[in-house]
MIMIFI-433200 format. One line per 10 residues: number of its first residue (from 1); their letters; for each residue x negated, y, z negated of N, C-alpha, C. Coordinates in Angstrom, 1 decimal, padded with zeros to 4 digits. Example, Ala and Ser with C-alpha at 12.3 -4.5 7.8 and 13.67 -1.06 7.14 Angstrom:
<sites>
1	AS	-013.2 -005.7 -007.8 -012.3 -004.5 -007.8 -013.2 -003.3 -007.8 ~ -012.8 -002.2 -007.1 -013.7 -001.1 -007.1 -012.9 000.0 -007.9
</sites>
This chain:
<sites>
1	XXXXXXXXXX	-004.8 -009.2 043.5 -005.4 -007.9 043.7 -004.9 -007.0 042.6 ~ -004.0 -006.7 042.6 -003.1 -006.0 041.2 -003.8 -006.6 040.1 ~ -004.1 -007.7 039.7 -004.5 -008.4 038.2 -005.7 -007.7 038.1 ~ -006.7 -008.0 039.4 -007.7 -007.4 038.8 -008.1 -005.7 039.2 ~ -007.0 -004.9 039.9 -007.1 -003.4 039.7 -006.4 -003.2 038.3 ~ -005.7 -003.9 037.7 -005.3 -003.7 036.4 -006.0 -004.0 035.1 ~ -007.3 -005.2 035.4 -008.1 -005.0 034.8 -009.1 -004.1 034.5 ~ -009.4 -003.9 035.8 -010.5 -002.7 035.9 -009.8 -001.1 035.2 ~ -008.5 -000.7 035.3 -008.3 000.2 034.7 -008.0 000.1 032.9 ~ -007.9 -001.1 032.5 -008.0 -001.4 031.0 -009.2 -000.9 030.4
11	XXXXXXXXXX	-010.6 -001.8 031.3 -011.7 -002.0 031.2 -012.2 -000.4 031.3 ~ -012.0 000.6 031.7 -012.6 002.1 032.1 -011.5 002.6 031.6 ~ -010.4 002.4 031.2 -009.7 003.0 029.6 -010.4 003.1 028.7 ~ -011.0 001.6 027.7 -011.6 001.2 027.0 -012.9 001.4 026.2 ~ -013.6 001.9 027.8 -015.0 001.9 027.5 -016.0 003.3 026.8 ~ -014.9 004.2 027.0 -015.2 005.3 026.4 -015.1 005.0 024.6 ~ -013.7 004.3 024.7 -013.7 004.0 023.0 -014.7 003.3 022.3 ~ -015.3 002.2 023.7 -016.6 000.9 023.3 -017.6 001.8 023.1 ~ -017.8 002.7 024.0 -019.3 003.7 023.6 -018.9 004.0 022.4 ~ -018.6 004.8 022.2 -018.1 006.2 021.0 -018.4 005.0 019.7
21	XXXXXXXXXX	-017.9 003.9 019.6 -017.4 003.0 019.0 -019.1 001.8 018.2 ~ -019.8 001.9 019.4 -020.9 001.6 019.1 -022.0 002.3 017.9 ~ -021.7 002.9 017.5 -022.8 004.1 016.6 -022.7 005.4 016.7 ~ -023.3 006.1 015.8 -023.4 007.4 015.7 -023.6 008.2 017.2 ~ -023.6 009.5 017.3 -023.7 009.9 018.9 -024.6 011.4 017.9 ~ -024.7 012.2 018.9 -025.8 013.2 018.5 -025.5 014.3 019.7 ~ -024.8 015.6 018.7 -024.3 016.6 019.7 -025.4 017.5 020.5 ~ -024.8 017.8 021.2 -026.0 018.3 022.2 -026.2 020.1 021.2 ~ -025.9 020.2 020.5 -026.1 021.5 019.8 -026.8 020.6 018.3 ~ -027.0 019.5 017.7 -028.0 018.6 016.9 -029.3 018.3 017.2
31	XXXXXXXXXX	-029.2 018.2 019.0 -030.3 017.9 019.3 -031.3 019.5 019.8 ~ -030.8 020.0 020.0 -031.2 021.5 020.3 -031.7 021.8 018.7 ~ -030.8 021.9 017.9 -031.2 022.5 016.6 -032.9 021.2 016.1 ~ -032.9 020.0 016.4 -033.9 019.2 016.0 -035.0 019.5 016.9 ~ -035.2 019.8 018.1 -036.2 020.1 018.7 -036.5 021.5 018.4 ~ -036.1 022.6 018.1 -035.9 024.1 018.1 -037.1 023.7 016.1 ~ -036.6 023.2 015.6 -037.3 022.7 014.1 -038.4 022.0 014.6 ~ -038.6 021.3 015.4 -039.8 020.2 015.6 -041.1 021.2 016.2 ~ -040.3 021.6 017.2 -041.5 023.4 017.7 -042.0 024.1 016.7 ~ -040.9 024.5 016.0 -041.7 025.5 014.8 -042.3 025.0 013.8
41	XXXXXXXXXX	-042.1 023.8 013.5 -043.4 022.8 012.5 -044.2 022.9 013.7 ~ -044.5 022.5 014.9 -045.9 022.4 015.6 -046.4 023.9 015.6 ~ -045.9 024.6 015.9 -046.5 025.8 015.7 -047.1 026.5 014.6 ~ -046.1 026.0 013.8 -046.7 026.3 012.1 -047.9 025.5 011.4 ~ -048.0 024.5 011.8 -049.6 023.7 011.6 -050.3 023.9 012.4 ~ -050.2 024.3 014.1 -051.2 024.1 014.8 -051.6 025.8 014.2 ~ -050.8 027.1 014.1 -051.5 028.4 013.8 -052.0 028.3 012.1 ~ -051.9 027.2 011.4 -052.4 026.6 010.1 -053.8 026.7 009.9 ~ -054.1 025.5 011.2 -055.7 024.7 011.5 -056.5 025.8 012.4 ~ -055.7 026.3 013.4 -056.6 027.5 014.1 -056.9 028.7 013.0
51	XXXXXXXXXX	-056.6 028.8 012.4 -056.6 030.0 011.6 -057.7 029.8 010.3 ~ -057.5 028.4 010.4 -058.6 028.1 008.9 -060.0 028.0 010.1 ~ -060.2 027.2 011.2 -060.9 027.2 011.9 -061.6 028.4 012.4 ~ -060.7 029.6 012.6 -061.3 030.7 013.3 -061.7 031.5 012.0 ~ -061.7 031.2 010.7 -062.2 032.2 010.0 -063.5 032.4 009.7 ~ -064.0 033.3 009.3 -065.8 034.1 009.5 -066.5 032.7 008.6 ~ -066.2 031.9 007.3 -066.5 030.9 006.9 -066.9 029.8 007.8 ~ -066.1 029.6 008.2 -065.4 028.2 008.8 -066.4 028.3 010.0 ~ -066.3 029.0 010.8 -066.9 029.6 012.5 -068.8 029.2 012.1 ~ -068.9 029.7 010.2 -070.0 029.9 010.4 -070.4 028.5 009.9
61	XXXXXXXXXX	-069.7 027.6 009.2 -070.4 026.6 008.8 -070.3 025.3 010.3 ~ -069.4 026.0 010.6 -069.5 025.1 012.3 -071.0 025.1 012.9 ~ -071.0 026.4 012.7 -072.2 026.8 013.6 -073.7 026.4 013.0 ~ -073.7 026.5 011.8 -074.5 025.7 011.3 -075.3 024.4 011.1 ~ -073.8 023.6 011.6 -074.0 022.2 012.1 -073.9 021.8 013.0 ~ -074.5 022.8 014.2 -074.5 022.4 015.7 -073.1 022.1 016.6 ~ -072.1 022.9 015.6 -070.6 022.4 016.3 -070.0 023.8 016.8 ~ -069.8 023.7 018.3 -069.3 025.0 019.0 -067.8 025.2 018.3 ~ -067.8 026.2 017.5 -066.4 026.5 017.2 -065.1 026.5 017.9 ~ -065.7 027.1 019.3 -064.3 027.1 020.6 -063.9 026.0 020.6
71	XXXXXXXXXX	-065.0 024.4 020.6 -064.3 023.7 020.9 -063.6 023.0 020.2 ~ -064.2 023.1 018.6 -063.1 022.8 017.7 -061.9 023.2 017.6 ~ -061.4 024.4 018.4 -060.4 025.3 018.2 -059.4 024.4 019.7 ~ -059.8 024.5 020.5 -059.5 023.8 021.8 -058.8 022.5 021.5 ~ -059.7 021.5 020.5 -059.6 020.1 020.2 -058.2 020.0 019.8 ~ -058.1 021.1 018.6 -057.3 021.0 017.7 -055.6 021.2 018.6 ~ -055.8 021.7 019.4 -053.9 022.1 019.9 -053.9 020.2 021.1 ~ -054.8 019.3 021.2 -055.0 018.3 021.3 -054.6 017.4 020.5 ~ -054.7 017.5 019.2 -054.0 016.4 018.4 -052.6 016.0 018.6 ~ -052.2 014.9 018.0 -050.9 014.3 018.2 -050.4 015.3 017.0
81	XXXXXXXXXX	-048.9 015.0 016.5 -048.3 015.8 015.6 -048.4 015.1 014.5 ~ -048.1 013.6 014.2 -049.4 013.1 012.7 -050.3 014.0 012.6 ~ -051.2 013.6 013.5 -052.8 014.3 013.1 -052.9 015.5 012.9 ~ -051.8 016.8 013.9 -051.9 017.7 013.5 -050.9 018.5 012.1 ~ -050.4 017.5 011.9 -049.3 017.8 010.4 -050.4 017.4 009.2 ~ -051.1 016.1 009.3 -051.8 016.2 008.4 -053.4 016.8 008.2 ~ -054.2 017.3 009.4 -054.8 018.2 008.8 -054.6 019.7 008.2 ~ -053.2 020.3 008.8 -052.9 021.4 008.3 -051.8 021.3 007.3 ~ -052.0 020.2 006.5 -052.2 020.1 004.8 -053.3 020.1 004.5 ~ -053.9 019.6 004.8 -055.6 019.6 004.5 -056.2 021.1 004.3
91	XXXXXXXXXX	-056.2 021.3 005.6 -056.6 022.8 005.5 -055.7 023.9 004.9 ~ -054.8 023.5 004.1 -054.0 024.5 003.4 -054.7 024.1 002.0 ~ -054.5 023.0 001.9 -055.2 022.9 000.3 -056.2 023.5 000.4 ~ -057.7 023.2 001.2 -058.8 023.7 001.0 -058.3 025.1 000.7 ~ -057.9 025.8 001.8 -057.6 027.3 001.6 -057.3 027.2 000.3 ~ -056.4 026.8 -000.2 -055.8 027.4 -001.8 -056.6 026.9 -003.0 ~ -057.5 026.2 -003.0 -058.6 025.5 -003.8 -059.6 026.6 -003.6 ~ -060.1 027.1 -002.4 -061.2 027.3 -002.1 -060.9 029.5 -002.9 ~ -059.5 029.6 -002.5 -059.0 031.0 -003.1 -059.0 031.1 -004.7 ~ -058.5 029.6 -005.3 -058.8 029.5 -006.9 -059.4 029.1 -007.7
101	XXXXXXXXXX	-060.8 029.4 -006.7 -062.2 029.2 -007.2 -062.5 027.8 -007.4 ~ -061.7 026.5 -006.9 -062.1 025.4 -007.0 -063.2 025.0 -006.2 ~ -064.0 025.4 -005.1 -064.5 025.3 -004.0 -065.7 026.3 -004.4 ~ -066.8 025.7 -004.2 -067.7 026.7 -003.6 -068.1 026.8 -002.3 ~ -068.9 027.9 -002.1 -069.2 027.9 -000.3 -069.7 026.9 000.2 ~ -070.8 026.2 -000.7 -071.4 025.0 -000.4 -070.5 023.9 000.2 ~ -069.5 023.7 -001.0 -068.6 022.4 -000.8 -067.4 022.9 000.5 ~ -067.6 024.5 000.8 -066.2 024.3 001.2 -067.1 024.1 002.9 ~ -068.1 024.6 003.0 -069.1 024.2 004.2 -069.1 023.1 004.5 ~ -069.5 022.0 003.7 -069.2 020.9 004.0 -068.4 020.3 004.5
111	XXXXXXXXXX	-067.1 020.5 004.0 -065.4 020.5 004.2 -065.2 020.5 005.9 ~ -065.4 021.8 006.0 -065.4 022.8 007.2 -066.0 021.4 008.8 ~ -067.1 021.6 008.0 -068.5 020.5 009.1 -067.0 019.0 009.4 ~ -067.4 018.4 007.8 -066.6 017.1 008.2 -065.0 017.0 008.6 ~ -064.2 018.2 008.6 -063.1 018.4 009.5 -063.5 018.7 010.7 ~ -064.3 019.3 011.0 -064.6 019.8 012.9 -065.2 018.5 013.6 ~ -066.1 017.9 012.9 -066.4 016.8 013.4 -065.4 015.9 013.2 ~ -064.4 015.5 012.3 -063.3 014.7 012.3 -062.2 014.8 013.6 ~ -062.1 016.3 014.0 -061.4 016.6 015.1 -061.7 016.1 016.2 ~ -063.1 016.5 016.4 -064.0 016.3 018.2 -063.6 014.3 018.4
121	XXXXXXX	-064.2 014.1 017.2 -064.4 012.8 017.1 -062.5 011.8 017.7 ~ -061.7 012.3 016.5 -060.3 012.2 017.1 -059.9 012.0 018.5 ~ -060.4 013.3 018.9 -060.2 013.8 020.5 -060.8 012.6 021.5 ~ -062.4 012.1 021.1 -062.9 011.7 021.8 -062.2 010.3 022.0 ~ -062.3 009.6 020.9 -061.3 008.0 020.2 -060.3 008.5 021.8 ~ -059.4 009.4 021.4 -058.2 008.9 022.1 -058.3 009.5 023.5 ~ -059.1 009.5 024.2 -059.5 009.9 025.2 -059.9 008.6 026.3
</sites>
C-alpha cells in the first residue's frame, strides 16, 4: 500500500514537469492578444467588401444585373475568413485600379456583377 501511495505521489510530482515538458504552451494573455488581432482582420475585410458593395457604382451595377444589393451585402458577413480575406483584396485592388484610371465603368461593372454573383453563389455551395 505505501509502494503504491508512493508511486502515485512521484507520478503527480512529475506530471506537471511531463506536460510543460511536452511542447510549447500558449499564455492566456497570447491567446487573447491572437484572437483580439483575428477580430480586427475580420472586421477590417468584412467593412472592406461592404463598403466596396454599398457604394452608388457597385449598388448600381448590381442592380442592373438583376442582383438585390442587400443581399449581396447580407451574403458577404456569411463568408468563411478565406473567402472573406480574399475577396477584400480583391475589392481593394479594384478600388485602387479603378481610382488610377485602370478601370473603366464598363469593366469595373462587370467586376462588380461577377463578385456579387460569386458571393450569392458561395453562400449557396455551402449551404
Amino acid at each position: 500500500m505505501k509502494s503504491i501511495f508512493a508511486v502515485t505521489l512521484v507520478v503527480a510530482m512529475l506530471s506537471p514537469q511531463l506536460t510543460f515538458a511536452q511542447g510549447p504552451t500558449v499564455t492566456p494573455l497570447e491567446l487573447r492578444q491572437a484572437m483580439v488581432a483575428a477580430a480586427t482582420t475580420h472586421k477590417t475585410n468584412l467593412d472592406t467588401v461592404q463598403t466596396f458593395f454599398s457604394s452608388n457604382p457597385a449598388r448600381k451595377a448590381l442592380k442592373s444585373a438583376g442582383i438585390d444589393p442587400e443581399r449581396v451585402g447580407k451574403a458577404v458577413s456569411a463568408l468563411s475568413e478565406d473567402e472573406l480575406a480574399n475577396l477584400a483584396a480583391r475589392t481593394q485592388k479594384i478600388q485602387n485600379d479603378f481610382a488610377a484610371g485602370a478601370l473603366t465603368n464598363e469593366q469595373l461593372t462587370y467586376i462588380v456583377i461577377a463578385l456579387g454573383t460569386a458571393v450569392l453563389v458561395l453562400i449557396i455551395v455551402t449551404r
